[in-house]
ZATOR-619938 format. One record per atom (N, C-alpha, C, O): residue in one letter; x, y, z. Coordinates in steps of 0.05 Angstrom, whole numbers, padded with zeros to 5 digits, always signed. Layout:
BEGIN
AXYZ ...
This chain:
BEGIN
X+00038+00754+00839 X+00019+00745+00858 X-00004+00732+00843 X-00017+00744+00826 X-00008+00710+00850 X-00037+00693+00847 X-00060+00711+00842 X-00061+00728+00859 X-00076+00712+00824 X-00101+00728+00828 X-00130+00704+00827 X-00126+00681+00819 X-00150+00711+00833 X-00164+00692+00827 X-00200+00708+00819 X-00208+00730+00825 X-00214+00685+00803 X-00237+00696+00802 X-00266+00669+00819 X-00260+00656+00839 X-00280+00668+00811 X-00296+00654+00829 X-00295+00620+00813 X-00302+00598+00822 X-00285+00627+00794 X-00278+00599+00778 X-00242+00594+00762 X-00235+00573+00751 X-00227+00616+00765 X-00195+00616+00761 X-00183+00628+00780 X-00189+00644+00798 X-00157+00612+00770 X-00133+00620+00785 X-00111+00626+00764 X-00100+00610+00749 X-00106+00657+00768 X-00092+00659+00747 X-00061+00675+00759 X-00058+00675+00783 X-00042+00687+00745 X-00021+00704+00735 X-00025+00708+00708 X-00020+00691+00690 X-00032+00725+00706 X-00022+00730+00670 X-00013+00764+00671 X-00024+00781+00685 X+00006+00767+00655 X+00016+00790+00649 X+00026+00799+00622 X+00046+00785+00619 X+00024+00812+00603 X+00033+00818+00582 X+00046+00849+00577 X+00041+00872+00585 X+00065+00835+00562 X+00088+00852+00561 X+00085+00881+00534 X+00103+00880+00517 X+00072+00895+00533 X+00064+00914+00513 X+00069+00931+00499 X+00061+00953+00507 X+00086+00930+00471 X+00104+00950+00462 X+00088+00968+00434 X+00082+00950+00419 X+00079+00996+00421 X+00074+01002+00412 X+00087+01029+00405 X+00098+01040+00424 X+00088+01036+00391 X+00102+01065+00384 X+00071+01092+00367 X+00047+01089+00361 X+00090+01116+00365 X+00076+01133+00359 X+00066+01131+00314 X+00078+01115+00300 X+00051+01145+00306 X+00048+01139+00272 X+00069+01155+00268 X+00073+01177+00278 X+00088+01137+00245 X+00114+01155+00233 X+00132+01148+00253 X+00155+01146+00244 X+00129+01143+00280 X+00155+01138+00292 X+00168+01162+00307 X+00191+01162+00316 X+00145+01185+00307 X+00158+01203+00311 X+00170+01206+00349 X+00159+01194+00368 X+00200+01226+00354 X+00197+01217+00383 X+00194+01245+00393 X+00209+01263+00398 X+00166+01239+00394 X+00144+01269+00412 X+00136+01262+00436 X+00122+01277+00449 X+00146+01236+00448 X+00128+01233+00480 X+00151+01236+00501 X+00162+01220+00516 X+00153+01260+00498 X+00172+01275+00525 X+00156+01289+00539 X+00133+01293+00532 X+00166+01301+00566 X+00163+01325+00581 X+00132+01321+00589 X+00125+01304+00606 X+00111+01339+00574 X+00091+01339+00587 X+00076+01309+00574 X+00066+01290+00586 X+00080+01314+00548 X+00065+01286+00539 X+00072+01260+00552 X+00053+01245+00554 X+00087+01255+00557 X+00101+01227+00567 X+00082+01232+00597 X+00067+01213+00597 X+00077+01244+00614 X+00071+01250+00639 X+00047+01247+00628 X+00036+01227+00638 X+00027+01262+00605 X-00001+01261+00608 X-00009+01230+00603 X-00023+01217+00618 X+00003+01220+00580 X+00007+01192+00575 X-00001+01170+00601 X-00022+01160+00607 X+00025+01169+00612 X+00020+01152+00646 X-00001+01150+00660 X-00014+01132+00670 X-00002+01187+00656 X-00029+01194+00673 X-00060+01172+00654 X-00076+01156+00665 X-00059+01178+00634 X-00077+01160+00615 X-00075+01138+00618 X-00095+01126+00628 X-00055+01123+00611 X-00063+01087+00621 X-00060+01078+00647 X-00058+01054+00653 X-00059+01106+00668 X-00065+01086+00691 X-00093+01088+00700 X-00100+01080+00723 X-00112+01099+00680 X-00135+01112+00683 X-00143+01087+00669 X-00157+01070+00682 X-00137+01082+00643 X-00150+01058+00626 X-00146+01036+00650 X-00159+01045+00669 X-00139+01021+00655 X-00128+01006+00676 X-00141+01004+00696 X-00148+00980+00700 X-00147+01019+00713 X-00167+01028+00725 X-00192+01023+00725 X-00205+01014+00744 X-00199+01029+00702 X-00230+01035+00702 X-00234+00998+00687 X-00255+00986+00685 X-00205+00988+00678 X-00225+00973+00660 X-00207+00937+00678 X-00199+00915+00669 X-00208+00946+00697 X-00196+00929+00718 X-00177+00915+00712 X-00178+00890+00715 X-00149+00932+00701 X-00123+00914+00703 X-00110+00920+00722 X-00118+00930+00743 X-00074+00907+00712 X-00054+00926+00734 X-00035+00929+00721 X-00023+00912+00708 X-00029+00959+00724 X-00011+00966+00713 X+00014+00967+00723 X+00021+00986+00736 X+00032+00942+00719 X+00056+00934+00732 X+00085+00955+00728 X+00102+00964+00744 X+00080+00958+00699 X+00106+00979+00693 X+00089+01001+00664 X+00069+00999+00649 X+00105+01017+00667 X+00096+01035+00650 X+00118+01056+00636 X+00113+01079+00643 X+00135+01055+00621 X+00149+01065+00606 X+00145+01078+00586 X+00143+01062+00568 X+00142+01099+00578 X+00141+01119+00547 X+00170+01134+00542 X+00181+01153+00550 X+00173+01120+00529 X+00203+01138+00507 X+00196+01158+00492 X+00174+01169+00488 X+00218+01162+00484 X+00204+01188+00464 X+00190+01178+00438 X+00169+01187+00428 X+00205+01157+00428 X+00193+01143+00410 X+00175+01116+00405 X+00171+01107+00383 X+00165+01105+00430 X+00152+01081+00432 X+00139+01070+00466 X+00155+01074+00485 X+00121+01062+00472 X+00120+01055+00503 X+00119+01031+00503 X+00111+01016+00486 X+00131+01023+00532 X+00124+00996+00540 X+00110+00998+00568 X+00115+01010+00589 X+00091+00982+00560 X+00070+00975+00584 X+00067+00938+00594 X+00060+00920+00579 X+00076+00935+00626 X+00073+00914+00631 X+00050+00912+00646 X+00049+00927+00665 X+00022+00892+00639 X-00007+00903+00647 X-00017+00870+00652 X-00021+00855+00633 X-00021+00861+00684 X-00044+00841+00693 X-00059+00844+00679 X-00061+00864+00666 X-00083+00816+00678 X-00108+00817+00670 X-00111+00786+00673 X-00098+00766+00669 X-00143+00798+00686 X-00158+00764+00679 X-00157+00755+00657 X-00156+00769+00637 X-00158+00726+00658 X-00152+00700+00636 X-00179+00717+00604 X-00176+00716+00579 X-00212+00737+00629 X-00224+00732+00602 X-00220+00756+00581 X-00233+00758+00560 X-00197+00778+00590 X-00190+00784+00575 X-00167+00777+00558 X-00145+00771+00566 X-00176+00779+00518 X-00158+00770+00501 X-00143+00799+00507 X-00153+00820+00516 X-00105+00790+00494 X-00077+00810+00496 X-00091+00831+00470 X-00080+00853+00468 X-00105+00826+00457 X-00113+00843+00431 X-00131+00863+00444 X-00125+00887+00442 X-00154+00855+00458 X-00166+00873+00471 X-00158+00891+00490 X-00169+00912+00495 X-00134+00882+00505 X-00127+00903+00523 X-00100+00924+00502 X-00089+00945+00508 X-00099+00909+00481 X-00082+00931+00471 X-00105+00953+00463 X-00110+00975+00474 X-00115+00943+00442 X-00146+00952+00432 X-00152+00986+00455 X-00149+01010+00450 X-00160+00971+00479 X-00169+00986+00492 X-00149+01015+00506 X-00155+01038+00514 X-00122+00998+00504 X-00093+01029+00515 X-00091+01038+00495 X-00082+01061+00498 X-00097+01031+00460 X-00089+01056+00440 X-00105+01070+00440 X-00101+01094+00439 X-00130+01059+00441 X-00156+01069+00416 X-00162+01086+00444 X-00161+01109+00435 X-00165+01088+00461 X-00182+01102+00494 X-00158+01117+00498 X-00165+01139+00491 X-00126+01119+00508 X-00106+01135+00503 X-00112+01161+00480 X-00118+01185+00482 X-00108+01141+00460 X-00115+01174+00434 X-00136+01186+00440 X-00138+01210+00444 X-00154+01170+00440 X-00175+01192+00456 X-00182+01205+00465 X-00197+01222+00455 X-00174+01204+00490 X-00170+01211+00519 X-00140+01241+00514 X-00138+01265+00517 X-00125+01223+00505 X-00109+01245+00503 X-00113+01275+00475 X-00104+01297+00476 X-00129+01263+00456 X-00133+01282+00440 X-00165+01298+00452 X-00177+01309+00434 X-00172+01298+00465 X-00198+01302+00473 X-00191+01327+00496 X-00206+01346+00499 X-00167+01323+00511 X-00163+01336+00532 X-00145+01359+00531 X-00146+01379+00545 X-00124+01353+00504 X-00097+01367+00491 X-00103+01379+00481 X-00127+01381+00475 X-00082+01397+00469 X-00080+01408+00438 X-00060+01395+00419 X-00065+01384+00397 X-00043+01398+00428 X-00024+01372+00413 X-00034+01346+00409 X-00051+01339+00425 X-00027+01325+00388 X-00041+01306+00385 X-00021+01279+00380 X+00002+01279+00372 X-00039+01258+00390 X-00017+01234+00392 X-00043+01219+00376 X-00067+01225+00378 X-00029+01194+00359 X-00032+01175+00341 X-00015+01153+00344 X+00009+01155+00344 X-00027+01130+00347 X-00014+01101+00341 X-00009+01095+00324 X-00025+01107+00309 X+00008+01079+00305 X+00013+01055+00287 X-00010+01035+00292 X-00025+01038+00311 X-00012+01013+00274 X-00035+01002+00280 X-00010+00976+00288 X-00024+00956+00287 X+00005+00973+00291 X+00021+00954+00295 X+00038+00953+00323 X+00055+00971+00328 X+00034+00931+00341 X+00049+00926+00368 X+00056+00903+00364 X+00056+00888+00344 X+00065+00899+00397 X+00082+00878+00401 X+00074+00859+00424 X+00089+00870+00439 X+00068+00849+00432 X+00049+00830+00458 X+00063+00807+00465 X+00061+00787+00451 X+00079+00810+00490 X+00083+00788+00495 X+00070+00777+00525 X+00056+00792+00537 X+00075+00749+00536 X+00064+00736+00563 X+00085+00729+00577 X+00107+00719+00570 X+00076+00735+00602 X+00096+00729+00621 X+00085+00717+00652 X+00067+00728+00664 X+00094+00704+00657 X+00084+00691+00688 X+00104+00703+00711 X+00121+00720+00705 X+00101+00697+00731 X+00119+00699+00755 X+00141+00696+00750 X+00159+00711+00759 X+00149+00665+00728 X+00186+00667+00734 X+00191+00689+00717 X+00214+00694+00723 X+00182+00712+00694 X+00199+00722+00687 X+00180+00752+00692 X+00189+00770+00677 X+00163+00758+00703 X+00157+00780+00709 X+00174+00804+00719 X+00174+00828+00711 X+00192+00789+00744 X+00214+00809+00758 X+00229+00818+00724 X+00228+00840+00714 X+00245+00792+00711 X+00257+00801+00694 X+00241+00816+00672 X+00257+00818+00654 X+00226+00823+00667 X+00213+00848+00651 X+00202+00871+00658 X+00193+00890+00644 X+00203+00869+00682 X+00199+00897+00700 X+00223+00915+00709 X+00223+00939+00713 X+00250+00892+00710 X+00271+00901+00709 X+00280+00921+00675 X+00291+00943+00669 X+00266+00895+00659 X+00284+00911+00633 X+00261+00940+00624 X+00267+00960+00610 X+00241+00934+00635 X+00219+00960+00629 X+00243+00988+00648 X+00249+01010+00637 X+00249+00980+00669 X+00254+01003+00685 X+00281+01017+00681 X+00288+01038+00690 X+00297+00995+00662 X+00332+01009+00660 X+00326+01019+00634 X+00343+01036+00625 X+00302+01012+00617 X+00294+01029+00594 X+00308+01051+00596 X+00328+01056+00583 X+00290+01077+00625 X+00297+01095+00622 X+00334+01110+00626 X+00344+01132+00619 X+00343+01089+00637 X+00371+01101+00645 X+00392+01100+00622 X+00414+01110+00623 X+00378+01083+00596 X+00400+01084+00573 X+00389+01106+00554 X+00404+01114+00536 X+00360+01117+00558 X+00356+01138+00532 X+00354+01164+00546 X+00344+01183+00533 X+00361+01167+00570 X+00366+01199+00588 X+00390+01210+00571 X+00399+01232+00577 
């Protein structure tokens, strides 16, 4: 869907892949749930949309709107660094990023198709 601001007209969506430090695959069960619960909070507050939202055990993908004036660095920026946070602040167990992701763009024609491949994620690592 079209979004607009008082001077654009935009779609933008990026496609967001990052994993845990070490690789380890710890984001199950409760973590994977507190997780969600956390970037749909970042998102939220910091006015995106959070289109899809996937956590594996070993890496998440997040498909996340945003206006044109946010850069894809900043909104990563803002789901690791406020996530760990957020999630070490509230936990006892502790979660850590890699400092390394993956960012891609997507418009309308291929949005469906990355929301699709975000969502069969889960039916090949059950």
């Amino acid at each position: 869907m079209v979004k607009s601001t008082r001077h654009a007209k935009y779609e933008l969506y990026y496609h967001i892949v990052f994993m845990p430090k070490y690789r380890r695959s710890h984001l199950t069960g409760k973590t994977k749930e507190r997780l969600e619960t956390i970037f749909a909070e970042i998102c939220e507050d910091k006015g995106l949309e959070l289109a899809e939202c996937e956590v594996m055990p070993d890496h998440v993908h997040l498909f996340i709107g945003s206006p044109p004036k946010n850069a894809p660095s900043l909104i990563v920026n803002w789901v690791k660094g406020i996530s760990a946070r957020k999630y070490n602040q509230r936990y006892d167990d502790r979660v850590k990023w890699t400092r390394s992701y993956y960012v891609g763009t997507a418009g309308s024609a291929s949005k469906g198709a990355v929301e699709q491949y975000i969502a069969e994620q889960e039916g090949e690592n059950a």
